[in-house]
CHARMM internal coordinates of N, CA and C (Angstrom, degrees):
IC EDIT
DIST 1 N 1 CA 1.4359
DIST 1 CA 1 C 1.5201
ANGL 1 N 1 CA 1 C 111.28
DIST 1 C 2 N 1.3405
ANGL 1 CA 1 C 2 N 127.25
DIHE 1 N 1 CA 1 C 2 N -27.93
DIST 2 N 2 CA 1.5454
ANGL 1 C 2 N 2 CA 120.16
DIHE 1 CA 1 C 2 N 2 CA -173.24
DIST 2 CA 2 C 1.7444
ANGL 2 N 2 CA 2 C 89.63
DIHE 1 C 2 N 2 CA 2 C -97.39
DIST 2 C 3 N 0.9482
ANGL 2 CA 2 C 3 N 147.56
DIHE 2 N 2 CA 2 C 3 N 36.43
DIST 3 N 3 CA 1.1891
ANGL 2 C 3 N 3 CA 159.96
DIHE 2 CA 2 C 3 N 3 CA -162.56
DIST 3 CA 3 C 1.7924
ANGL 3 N 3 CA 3 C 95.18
DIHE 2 C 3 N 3 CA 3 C -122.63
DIST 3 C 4 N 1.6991
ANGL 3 CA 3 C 4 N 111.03
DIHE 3 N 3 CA 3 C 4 N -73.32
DIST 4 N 4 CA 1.1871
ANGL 3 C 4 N 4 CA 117.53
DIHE 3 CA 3 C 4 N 4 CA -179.57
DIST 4 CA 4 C 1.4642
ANGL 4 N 4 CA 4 C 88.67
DIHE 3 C 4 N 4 CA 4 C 174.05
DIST 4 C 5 N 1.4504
ANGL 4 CA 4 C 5 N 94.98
DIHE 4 N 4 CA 4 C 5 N 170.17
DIST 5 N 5 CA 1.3514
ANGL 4 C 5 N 5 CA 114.71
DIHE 4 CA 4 C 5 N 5 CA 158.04
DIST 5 CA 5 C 1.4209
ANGL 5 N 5 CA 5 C 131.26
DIHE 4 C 5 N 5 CA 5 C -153.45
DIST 5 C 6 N 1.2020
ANGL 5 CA 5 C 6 N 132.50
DIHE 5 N 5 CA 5 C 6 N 118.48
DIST 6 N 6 CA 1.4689
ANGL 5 C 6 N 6 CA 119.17
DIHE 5 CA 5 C 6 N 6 CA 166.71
DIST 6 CA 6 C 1.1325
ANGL 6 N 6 CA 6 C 132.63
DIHE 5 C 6 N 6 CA 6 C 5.53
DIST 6 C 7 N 1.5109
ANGL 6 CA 6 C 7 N 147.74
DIHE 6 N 6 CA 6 C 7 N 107.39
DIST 7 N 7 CA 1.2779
ANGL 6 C 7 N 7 CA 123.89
DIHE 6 CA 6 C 7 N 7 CA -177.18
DIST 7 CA 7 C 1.7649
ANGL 7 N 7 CA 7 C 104.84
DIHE 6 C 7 N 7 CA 7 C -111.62
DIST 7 C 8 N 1.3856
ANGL 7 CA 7 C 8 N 109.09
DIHE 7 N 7 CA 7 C 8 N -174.04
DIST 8 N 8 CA 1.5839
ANGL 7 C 8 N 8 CA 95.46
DIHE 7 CA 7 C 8 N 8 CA -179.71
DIST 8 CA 8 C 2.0301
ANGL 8 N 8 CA 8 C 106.22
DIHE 7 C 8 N 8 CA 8 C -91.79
DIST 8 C 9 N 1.0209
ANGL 8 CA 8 C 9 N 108.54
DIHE 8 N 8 CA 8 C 9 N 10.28
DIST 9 N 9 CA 1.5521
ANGL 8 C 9 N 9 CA 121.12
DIHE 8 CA 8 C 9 N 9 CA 179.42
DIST 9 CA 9 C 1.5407
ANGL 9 N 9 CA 9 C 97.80
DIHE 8 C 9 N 9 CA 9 C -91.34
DIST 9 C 10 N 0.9263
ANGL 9 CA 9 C 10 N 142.74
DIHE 9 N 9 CA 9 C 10 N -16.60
DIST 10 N 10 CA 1.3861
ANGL 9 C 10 N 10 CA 154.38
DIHE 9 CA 9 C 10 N 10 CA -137.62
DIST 10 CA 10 C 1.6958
ANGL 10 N 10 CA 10 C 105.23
DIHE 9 C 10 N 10 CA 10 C 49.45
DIST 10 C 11 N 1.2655
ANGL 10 CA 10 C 11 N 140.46
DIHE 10 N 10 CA 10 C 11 N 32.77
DIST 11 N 11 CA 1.3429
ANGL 10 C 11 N 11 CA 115.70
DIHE 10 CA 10 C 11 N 11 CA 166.12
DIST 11 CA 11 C 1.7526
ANGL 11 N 11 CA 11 C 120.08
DIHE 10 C 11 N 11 CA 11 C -96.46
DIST 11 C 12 N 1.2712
ANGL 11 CA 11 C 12 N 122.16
DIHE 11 N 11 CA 11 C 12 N 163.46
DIST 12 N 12 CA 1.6227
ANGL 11 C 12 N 12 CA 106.46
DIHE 11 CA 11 C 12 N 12 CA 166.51
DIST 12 CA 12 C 1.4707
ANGL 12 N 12 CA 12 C 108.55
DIHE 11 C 12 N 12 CA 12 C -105.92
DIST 12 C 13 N 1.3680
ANGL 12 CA 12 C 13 N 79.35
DIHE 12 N 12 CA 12 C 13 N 132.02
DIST 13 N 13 CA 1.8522
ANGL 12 C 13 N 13 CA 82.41
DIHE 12 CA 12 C 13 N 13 CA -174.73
DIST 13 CA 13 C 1.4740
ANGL 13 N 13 CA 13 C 102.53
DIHE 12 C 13 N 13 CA 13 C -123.89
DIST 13 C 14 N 1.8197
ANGL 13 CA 13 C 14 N 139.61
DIHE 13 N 13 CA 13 C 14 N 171.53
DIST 14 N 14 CA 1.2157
ANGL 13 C 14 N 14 CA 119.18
DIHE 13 CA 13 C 14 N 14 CA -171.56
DIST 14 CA 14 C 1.3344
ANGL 14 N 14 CA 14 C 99.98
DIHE 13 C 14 N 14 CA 14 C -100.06
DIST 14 C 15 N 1.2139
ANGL 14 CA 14 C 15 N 134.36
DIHE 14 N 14 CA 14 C 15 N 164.78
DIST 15 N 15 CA 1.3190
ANGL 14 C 15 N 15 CA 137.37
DIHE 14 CA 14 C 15 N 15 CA 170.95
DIST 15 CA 15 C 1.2673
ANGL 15 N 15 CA 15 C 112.99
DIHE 14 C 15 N 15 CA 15 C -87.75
DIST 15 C 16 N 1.3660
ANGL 15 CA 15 C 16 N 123.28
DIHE 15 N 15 CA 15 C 16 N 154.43
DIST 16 N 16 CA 1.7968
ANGL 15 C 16 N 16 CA 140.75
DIHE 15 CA 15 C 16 N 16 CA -172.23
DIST 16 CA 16 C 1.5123
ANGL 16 N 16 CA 16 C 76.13
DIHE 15 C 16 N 16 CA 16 C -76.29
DIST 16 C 17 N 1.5577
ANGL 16 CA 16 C 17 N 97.56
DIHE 16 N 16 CA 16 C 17 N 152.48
DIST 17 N 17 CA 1.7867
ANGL 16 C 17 N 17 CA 98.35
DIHE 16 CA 16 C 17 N 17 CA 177.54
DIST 17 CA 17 C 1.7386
ANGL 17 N 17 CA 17 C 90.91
DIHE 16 C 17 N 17 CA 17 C -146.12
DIST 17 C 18 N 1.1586
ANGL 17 CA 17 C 18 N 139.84
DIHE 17 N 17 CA 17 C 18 N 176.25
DIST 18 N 18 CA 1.8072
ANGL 17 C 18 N 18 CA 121.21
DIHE 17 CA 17 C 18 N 18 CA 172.05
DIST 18 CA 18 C 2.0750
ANGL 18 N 18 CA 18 C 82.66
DIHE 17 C 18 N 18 CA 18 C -154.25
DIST 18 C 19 N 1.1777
ANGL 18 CA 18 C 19 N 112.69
DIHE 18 N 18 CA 18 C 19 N -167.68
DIST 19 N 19 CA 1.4591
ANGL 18 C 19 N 19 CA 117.56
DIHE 18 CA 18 C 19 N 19 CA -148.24
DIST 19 CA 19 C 1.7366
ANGL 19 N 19 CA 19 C 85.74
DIHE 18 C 19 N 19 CA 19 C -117.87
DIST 19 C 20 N 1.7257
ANGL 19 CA 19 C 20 N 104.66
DIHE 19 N 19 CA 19 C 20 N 131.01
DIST 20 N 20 CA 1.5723
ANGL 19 C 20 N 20 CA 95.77
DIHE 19 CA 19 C 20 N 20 CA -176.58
DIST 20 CA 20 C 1.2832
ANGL 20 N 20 CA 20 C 115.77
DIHE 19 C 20 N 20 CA 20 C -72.37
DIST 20 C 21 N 1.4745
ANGL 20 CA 20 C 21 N 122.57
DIHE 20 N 20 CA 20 C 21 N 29.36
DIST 21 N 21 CA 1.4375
ANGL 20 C 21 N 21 CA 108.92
DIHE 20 CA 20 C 21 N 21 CA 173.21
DIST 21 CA 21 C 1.8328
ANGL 21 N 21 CA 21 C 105.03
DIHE 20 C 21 N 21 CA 21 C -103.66
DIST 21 C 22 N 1.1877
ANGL 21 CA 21 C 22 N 99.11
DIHE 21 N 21 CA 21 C 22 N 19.62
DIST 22 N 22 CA 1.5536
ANGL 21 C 22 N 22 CA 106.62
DIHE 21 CA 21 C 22 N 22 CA 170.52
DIST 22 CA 22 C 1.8119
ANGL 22 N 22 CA 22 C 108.85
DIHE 21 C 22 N 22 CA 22 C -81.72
DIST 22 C 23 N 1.2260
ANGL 22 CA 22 C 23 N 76.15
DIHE 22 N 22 CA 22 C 23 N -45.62
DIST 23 N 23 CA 2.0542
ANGL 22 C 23 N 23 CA 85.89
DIHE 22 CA 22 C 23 N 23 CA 172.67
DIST 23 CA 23 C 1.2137
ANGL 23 N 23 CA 23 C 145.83
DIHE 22 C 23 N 23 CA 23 C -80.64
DIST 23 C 24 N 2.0191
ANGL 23 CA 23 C 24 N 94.61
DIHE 23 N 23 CA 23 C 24 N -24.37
DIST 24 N 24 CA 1.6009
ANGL 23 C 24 N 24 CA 103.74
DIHE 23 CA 23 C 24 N 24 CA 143.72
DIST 24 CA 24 C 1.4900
ANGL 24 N 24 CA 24 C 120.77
DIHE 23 C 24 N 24 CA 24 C -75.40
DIST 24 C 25 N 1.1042
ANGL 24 CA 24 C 25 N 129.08
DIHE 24 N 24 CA 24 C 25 N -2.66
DIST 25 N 25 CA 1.5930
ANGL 24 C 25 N 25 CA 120.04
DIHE 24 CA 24 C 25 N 25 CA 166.05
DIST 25 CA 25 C 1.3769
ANGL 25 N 25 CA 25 C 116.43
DIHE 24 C 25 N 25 CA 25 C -71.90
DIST 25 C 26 N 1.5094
ANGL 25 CA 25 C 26 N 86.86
DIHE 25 N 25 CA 25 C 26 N -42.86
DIST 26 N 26 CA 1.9449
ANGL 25 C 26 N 26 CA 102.68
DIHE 25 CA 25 C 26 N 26 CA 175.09
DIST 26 CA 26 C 1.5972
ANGL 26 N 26 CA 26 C 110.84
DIHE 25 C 26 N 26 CA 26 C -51.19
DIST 26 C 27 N 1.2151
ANGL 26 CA 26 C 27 N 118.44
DIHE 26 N 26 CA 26 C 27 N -38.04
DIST 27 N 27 CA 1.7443
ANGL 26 C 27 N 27 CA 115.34
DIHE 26 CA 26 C 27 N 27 CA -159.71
DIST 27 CA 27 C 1.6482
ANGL 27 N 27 CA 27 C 80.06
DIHE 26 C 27 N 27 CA 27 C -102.81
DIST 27 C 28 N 0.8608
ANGL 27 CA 27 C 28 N 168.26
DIHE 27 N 27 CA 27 C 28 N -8.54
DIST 28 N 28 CA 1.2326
ANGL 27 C 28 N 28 CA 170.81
DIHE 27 CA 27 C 28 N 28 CA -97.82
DIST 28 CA 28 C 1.7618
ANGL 28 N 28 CA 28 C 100.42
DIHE 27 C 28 N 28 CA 28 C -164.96
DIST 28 C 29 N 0.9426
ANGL 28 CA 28 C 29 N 133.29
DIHE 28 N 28 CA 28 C 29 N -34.50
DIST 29 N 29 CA 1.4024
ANGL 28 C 29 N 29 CA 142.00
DIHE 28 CA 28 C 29 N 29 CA -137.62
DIST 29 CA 29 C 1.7379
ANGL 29 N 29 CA 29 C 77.66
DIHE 28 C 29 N 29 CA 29 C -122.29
DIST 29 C 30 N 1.4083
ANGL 29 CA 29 C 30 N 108.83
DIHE 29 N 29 CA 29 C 30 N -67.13
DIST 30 N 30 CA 1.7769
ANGL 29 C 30 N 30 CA 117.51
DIHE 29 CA 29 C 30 N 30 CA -147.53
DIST 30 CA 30 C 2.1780
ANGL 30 N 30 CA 30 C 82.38
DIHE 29 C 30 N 30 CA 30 C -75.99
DIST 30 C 31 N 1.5593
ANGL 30 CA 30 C 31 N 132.95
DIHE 30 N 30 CA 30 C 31 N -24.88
DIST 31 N 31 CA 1.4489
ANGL 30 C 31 N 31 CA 94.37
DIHE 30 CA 30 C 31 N 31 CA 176.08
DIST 31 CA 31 C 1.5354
ANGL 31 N 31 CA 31 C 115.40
DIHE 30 C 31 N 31 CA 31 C -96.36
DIST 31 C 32 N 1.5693
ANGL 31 CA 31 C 32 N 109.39
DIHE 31 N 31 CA 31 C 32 N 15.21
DIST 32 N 32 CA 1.2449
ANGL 31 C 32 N 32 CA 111.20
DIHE 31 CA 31 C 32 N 32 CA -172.12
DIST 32 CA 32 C 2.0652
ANGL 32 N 32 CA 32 C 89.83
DIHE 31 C 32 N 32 CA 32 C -92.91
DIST 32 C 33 N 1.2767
ANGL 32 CA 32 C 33 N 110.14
DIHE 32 N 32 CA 32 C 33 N 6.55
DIST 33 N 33 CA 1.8312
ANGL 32 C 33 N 33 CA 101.47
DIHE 32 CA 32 C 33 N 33 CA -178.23
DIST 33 CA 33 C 1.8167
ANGL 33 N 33 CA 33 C 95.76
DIHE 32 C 33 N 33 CA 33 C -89.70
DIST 33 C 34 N 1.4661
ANGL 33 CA 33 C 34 N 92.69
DIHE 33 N 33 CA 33 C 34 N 147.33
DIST 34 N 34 CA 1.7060
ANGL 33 C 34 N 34 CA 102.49
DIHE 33 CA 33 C 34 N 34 CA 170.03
DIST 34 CA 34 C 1.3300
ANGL 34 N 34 CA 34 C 99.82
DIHE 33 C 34 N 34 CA 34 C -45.83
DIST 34 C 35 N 1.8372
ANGL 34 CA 34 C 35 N 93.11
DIHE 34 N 34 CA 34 C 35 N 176.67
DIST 35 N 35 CA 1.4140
ANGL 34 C 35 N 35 CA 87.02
DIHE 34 CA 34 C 35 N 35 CA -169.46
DIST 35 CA 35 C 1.6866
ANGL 35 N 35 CA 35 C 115.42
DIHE 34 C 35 N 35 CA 35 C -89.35
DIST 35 C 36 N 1.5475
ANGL 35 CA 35 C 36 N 114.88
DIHE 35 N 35 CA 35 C 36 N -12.21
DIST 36 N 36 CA 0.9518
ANGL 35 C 36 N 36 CA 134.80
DIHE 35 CA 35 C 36 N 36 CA 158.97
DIST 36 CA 36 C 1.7961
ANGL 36 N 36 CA 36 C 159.38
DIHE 35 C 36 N 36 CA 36 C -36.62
DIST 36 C 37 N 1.9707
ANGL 36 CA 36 C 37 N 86.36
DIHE 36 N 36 CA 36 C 37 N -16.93
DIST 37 N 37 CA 1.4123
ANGL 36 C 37 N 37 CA 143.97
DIHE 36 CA 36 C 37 N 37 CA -171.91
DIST 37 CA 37 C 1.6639
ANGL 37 N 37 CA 37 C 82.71
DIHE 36 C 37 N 37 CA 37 C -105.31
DIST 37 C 38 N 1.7832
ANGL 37 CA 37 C 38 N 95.38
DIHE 37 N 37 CA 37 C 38 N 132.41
DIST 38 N 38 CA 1.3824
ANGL 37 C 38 N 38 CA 122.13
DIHE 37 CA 37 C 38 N 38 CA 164.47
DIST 38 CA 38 C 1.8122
ANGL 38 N 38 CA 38 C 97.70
DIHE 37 C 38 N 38 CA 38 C -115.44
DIST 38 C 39 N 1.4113
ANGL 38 CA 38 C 39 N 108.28
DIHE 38 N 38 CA 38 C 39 N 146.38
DIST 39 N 39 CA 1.9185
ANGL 38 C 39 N 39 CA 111.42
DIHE 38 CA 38 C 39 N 39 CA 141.27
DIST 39 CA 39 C 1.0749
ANGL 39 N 39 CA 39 C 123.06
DIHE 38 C 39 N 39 CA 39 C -136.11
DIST 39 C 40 N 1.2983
ANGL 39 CA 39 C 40 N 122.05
DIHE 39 N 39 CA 39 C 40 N 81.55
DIST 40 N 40 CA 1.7594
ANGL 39 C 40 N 40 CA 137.16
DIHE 39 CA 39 C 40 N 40 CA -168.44
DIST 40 CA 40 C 1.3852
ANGL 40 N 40 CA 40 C 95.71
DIHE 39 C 40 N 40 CA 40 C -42.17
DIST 40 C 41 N 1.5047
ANGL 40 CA 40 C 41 N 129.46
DIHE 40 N 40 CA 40 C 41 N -29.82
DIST 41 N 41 CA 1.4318
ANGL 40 C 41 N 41 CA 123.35
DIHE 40 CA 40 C 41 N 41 CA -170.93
DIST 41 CA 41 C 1.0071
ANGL 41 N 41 CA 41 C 130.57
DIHE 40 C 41 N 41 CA 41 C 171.85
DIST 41 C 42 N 1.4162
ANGL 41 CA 41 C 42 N 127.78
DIHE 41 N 41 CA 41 C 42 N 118.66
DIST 42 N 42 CA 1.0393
ANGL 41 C 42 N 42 CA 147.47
DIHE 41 CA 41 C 42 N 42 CA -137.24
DIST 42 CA 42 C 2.0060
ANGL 42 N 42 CA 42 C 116.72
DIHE 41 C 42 N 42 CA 42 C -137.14
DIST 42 C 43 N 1.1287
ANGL 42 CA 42 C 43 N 119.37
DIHE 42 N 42 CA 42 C 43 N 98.02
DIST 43 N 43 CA 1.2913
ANGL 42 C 43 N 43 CA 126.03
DIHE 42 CA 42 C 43 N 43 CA -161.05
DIST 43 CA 43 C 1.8367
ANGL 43 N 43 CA 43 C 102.73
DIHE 42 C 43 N 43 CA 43 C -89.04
DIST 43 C 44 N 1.2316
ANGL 43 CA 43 C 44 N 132.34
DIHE 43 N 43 CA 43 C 44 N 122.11
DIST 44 N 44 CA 1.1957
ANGL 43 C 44 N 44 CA 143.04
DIHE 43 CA 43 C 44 N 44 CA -162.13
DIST 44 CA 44 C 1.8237
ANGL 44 N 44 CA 44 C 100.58
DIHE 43 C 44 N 44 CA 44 C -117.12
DIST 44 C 45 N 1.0668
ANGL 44 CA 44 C 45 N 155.25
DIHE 44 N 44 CA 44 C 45 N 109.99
DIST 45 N 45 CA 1.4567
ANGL 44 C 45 N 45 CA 147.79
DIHE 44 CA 44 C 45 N 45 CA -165.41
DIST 45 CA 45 C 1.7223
ANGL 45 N 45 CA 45 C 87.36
DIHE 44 C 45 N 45 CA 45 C -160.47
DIST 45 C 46 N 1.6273
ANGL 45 CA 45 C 46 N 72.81
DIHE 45 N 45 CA 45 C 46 N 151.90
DIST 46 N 46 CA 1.9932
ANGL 45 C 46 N 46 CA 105.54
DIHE 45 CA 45 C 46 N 46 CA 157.57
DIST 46 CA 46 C 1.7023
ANGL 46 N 46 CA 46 C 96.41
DIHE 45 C 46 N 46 CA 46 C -53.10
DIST 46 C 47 N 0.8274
ANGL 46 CA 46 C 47 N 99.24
DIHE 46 N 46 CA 46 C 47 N 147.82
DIST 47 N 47 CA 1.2945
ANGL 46 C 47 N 47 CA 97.02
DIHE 46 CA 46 C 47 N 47 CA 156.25
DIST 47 CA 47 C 2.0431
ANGL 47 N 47 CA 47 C 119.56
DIHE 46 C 47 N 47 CA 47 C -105.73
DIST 47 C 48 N 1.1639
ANGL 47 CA 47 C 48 N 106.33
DIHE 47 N 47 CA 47 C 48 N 14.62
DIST 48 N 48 CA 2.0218
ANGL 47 C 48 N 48 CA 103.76
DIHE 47 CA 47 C 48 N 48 CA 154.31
DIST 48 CA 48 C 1.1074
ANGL 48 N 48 CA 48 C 110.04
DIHE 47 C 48 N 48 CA 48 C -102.19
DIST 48 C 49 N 1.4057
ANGL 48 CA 48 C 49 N 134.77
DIHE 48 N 48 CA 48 C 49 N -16.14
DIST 49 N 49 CA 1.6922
ANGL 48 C 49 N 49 CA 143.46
DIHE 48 CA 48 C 49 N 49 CA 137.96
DIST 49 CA 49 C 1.7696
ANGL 49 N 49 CA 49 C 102.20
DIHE 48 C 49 N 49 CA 49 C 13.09
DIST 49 C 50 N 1.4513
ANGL 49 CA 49 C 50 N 103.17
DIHE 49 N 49 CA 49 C 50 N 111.13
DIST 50 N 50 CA 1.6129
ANGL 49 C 50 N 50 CA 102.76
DIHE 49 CA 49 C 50 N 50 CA -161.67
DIST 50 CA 50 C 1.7154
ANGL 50 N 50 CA 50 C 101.41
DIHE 49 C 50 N 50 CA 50 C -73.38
DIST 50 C 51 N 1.4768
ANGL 50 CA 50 C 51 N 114.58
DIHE 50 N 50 CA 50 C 51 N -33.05
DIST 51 N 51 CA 1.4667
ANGL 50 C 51 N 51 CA 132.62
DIHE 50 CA 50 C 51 N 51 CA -156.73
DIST 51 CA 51 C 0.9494
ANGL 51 N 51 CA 51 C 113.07
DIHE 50 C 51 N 51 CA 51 C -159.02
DIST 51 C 52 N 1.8305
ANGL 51 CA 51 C 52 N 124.77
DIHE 51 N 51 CA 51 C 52 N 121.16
DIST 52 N 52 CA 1.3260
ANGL 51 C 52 N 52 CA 133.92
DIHE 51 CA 51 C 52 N 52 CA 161.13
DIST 52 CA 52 C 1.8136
ANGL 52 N 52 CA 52 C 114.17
DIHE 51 C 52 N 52 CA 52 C -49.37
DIST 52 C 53 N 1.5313
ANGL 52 CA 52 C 53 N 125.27
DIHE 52 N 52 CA 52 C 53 N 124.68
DIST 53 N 53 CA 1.4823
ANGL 52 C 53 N 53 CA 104.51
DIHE 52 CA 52 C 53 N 53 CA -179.22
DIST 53 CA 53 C 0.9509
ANGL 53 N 53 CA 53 C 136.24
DIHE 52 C 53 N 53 CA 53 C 48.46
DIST 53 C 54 N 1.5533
ANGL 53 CA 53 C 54 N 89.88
DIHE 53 N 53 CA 53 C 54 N 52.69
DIST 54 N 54 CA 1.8214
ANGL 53 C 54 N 54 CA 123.02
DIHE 53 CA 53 C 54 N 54 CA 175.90
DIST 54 CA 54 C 1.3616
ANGL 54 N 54 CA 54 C 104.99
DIHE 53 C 54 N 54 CA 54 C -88.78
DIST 54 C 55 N 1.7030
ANGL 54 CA 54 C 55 N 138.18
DIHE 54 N 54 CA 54 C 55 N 144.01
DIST 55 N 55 CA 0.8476
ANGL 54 C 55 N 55 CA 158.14
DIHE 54 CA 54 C 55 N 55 CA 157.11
DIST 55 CA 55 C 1.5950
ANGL 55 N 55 CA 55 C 128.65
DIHE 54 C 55 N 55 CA 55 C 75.39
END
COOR INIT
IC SEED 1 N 1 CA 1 C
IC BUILD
């Protein structure tokens, strides 16, 4: 993906990519909640990420 990617314009552009220890904090964080605590959903991104629910 930081290579390029397909876009729907036809250009390749690279994709925002961030370090997977962003996402083990995430699962890390949500089993450290009582058990009492729901998170129906939880969005994890790069943050230079052009658009939430792109493509």
């Amino acid at each position: 993906m930081g290579a390029g990617m397909p876009q729907a314009d036809g250009r390749v552009v690279p994709e925002s990519t961030m370090g997977v220890d962003n996402v083990v904090k995430s699962i890390v964080m949500m089993a450290d909640l009582p058990l009492d605590a729901n998170v129906p959903f939880l969005t994890v991104m790069s943050n230079t990420m052009p658009f939430i629910g792109r493509g």
